[in-house]
N, C-alpha and C positions, 0 to 999 in steps of 0.2 A: 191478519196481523198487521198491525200500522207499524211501519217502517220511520227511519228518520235520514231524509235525504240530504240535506243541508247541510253542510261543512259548520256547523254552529255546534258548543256544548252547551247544556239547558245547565239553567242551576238547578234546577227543579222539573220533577216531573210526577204525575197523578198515572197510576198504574191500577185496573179495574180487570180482577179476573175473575170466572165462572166456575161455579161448585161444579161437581163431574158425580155420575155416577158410573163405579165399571161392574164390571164382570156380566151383566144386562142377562144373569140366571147363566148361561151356557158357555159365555163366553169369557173363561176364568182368565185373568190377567191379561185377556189379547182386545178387548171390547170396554168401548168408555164413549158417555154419553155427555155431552155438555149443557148445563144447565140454569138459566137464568136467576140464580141467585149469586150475590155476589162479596166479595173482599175488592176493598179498597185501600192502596197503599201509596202517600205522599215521599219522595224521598227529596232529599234539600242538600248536595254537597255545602260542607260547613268549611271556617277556617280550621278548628282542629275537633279532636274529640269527638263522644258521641251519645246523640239521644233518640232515644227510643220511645214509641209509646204506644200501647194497645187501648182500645175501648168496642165493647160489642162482646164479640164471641172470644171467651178466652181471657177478658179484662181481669187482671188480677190472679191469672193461672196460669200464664205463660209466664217464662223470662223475659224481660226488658234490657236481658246485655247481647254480648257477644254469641252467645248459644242462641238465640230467636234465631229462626225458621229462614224469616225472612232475610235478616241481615245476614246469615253466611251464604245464602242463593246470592244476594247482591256482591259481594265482597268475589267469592267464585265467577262471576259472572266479569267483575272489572279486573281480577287478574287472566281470565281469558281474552280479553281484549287491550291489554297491558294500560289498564286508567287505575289511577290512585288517589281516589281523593286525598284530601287532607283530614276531613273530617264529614260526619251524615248527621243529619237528620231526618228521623223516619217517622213517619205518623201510620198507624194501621189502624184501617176500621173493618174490622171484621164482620161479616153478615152470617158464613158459612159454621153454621153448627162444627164445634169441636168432636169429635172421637163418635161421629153417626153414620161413618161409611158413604160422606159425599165428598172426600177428594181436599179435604181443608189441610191437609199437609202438602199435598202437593200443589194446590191453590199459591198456600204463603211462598213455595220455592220458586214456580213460575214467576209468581208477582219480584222478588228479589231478582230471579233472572235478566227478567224485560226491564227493572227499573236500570239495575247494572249496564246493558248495553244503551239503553237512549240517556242516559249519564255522559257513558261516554261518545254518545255523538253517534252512534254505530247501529245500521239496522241490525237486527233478529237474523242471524243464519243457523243453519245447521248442527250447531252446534250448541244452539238455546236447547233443544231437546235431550241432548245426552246430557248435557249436565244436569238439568231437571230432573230427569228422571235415574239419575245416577244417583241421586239422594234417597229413591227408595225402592230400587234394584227392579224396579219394572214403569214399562212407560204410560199405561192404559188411563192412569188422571191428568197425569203431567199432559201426554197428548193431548187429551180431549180439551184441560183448561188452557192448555197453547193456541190450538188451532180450532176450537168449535168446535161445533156440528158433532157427528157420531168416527168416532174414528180404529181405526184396527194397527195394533199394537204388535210389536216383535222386537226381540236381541236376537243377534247373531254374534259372532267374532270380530263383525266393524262396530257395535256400539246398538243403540238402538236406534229402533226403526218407526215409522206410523204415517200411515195414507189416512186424507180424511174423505167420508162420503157425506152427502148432502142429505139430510132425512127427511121423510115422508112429511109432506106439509099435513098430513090431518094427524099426525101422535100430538094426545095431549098424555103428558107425561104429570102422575100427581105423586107428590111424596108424603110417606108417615115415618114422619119423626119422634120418636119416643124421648124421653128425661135422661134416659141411662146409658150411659157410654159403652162404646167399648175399644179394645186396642187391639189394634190387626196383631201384631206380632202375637198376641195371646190366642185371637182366632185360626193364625196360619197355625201355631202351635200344634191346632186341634186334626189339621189337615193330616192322612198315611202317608207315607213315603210312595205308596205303588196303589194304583185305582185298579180294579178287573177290568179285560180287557172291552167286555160291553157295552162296560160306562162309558172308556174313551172314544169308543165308538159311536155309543150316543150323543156326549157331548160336542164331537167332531162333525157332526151330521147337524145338531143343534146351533149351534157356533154358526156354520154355515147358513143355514136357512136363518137365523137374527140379523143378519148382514141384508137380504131379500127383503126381509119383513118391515125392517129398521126404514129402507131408502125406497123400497118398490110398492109391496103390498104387506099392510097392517094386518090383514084379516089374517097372518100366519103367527100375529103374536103371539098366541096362547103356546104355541109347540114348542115356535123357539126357543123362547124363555124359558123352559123345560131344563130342568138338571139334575144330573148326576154324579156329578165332580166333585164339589165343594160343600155345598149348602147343609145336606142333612149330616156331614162331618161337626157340623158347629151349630147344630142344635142345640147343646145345652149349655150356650152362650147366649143364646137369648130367643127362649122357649118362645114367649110372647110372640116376637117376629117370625118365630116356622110355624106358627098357628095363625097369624093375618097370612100371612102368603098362602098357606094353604088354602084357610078360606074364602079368599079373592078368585086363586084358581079354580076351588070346586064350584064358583058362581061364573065361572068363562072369563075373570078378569084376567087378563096376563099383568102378572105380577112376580118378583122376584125380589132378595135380596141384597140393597147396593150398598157394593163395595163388601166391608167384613161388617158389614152391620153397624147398630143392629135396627137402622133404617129402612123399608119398604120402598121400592119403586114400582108402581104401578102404570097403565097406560089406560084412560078411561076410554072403554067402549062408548059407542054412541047415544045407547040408554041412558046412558051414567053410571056411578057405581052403587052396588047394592045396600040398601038405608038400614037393612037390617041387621046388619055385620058389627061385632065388637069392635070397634074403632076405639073403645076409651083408653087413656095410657098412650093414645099416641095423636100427636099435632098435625093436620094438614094442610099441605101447600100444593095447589094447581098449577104448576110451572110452565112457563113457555123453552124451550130450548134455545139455549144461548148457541147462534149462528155465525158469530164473529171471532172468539176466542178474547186471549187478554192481547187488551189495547192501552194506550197512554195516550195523553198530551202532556203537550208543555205548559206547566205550571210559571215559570218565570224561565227568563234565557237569558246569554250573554256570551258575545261571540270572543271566539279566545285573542 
């Protein structure tokens, strides 16, 4: 995370953060991947007033006022650090597919976060993560597009929590992106109140070992990736995606569900992945893992 050391306020700053994927099959809401696709976000303190404006992913589908995503993470972000503009200008380019279970809500709020503090002059502390991830009651995207890499996720009664690890340099990470959306809050909908205790057990033991697999050794991906917590709850959210996972799996690809769907994360074995799999209905992207998190520069500056 690039800091801003200098007693200087920017007028402007260019804020570039990483699509995520969580839950990486076992590791439901505590595990978040970060990912080389990206959202880009110009922010411009103005003399008053305020404009907005999306192009990309979302053009024309989002709001352009005060409700954007992005502009109340910015706004949260400079009443935490007591800065007021007078007035913004925002420019978003969005890369990160809307409502495919890669983290593009939590994407837009980091991006507001970190615009918010190098505004006002201030590196990134401790406190860019709770407010991030206070927008959507768990930290596992918010972490991952803060700080990179693979990271493990926790709340407790101080706020939330999240260490990052450094992942395996041989995962190549491929996604399948389908057309059709969906929205967490209707897939968490789908989740029980209470798992049997087996599954916890399983998933706890799974969870673990993707940690191993993720940073140490790949060859354990097929297991970890393994679940029984969430996924086949939200089946009939989007049959298509529990039928590629499934199929990826039964050819030894470790594959899983990112995020709430109804997106594929796969990790391709060294063969490559199998040609003769129903792929159609969904878009693929060979990804490299974003290792840096969201960063800025300074767009224009002027010292106060």
């Amino acid at each position: 995370m690039n800091g801003f050391p200098q007693p200087v306020r920017p007028v402007a700053v260019e804020v570039t953060v990483p699509a995520s994927s969580a839950n990486l099959g076992s590791g439901f809401d505590a595990l978040g991947l970060a990912l080389a696709h990206y959202d880009t976000v110009t922010a411009r303190v103005a003399a008053g007033g305020l404009r907005l404006t999306v192009e990309g992913q979302g053009a024309g589908s989002v709001p352009c006022d005060e409700s954007h995503l992005v502009l109340r993470a910015l706004r949260a972000a400079c009443d935490r650090v007591d800065f007021h503009p007078a007035g913004l200008e925002i420019s978003c380019r969005n890369g990160i597919p809307h409502g495919r279970g890669l983290g593009s809500s939590a994407a837009a709020v980091v991006a507001g976060v970190v615009a918010g503090y190098a505004l006002a002059g201030r590196a990134v502390d401790e406190q860019a993560l709770q407010l991030a991830a206070g927008f959507e009651g768990h930290a596992d995207n918010a972490a991952a597009s803060l700080y990179g890499g693979l990271v493990v996720a926790w709340r407790d009664e101080n706020g939330y929590h999240a260490v990052r690890s450094t992942p395996h340099p041989d995962l190549a990470p491929v996604l399948f992106v389908p057309e059709n959306e969906s929205a967490t809050a209707t897939t968490r909908g789908l989740l029980p109140e209470c798992v049997p205790h087996p599954d916890a057990a399983f998933a706890a033991g799974r969870s673990a070992l993707a940690v191993h697999a993720l940073t140490v050794d790949p060859t354990h991906l097929l297991a970890a990736t393994d679940d029984r917590l969430h996924q086949h709850y939200r089946e009939s959210a989007w049959p298509a995606t529990s039928k590629l996972v499934a199929e990826l799996r039964a050819a030894g690809v470790p594959a899983a569900v990112s995020g709430a769907g109804p997106s594929v994360l796969a990790f391709r074995p060294a063969g490559g992945l199998p040609a003769d799999l129903a792929y159609s209905g969904f878009s693929r992207f060979d990804l490299d893992i974003d290792r840096v998190g969201a960063r800025f520069r300074v767009v224009d500056e002027a010292a106060e």
